[in-house]
C-alpha angles and dihedrals in degrees: 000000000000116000116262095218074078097067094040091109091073119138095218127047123209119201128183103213101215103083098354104052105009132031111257085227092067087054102045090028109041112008105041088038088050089045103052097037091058093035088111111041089051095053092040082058105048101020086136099044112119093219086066108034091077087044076058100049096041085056092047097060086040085057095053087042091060095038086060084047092057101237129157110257146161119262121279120214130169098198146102102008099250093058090049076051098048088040089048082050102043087047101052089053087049091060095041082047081055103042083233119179098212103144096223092061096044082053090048091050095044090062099048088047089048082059090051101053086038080065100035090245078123144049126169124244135216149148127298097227092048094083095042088053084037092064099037095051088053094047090054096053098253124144112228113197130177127220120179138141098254112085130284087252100047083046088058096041096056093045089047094047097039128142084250099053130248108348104168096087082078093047116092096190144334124219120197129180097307087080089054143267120326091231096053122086085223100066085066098044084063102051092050091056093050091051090054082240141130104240081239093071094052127083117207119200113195126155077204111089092200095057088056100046082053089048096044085052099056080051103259123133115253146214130192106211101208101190115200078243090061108052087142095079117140122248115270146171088229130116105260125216127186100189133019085244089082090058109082095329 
């Protein structure tokens, strides 16, 4: 596999959050808590809101997906309105117990966590060296994007409502699952074509290897963020980095 110190020079950097902006504690043990303990209540609140129904219904047919797969989920009823509320419910923290990537839930919990930065119950957490490398990268010319699996929105509000302060006025655009999973090519080859860009001339940092290798396929450079809080990083070929000040000092 080519070493990624060859493709450095790229004009647009590409960064995961968990484990490369962000801690992983602040996701299992702030953000998905938050999120299941107020997934009731949300969807009690704004049951009738346009902007949820479709996050609903695309729960709904995952539901009956999962069920023809045999899995072991929670119970599904229609009525009265308040057990299609409890199943809708039961269901969403089935799928934060189990880290899944279903778009809808990632929507659903983009929106109670955008309640819980609104009243100050949340502030988003990175790195410290993320707004130093923030600003130098910027200064340099250079385009950072995000692309994780949590939606578009709960990507903004963690970098608005950061620690550091609001940090989206250096981020040129965020990509989430609708472009397609972390771990297809494709899913790169698609963002490349929405930045107007060659892969070659984008840098994607992961702590997940099987994001890179994704990312190396469809033809980026890659960069594998170990944290201090991450030793458990998988052996890769590629290049390793500890802190954002390796990357264009």
């Amino acid at each position: 596999m080519p070493d990624a110190r060859e493709k450095l020079r790229s004009p647009c950097l590409l960064l995961d959050i968990e484990g490369t902006t962000t801690p992983v504690d602040f996701v299992y043990r702030v953000l998905f808590p938050y999120a299941r303990l107020h997934f009731r209540d949300f969807l009690q609140e704004h049951w009738e809101s346009g902007d949820v129904k479709p996050d609903v219904e695309a729960l709904r047919s995952e539901h009956l997906r999962d069920a023809g797969r045999g899995l072991n989920l929670p119970s599904w009823k229609e009525e009265p309105q308040d057990s299609l509320l409890d199943s809708v419910t039961a269901y969403g923290q089935w799928l934060i117990d189990g880290d899944s990537k279903s778009t809808a839930l990632k929507s659903l919990q983009g929106r109670i966590w955008n309640a819980g930065y609104l009243s100050g119950e949340l502030r988003g957490r990175v790195y410290p060296d993320v707004p130093v490398a923030f600003n130098r990268w910027s200064g340099q010319g250079r385009k950072i994007c995000i692309f994780s699996s949590g939606s578009v929105l709960a990507q903004k509000l963690l970098f608005s409502n950061s620690t550091a302060g609001d940090l989206t006025r250096l981020i040129a655009d965020y990509f989430d699952t609708a472009v397609g999973p972390k771990k297809e090519p494709k899913s790169y080859g698609r963002i490349a074509q929405a930045l107007e860009l060659q892969p070659s001339e984008i840098l994607f940092v992961s702590d997940v290897v099987a994001e890179l290798d994704a990312a190396h396929t469809a033809g980026m450079g890659c960069a594998l963020c170990v944290r201090q809080d991450r030793s458990e990083t998988a052996e890769s070929e590629h290049r390793r980095i500890c802190t954002f000040d390796e990357l264009f000092p």
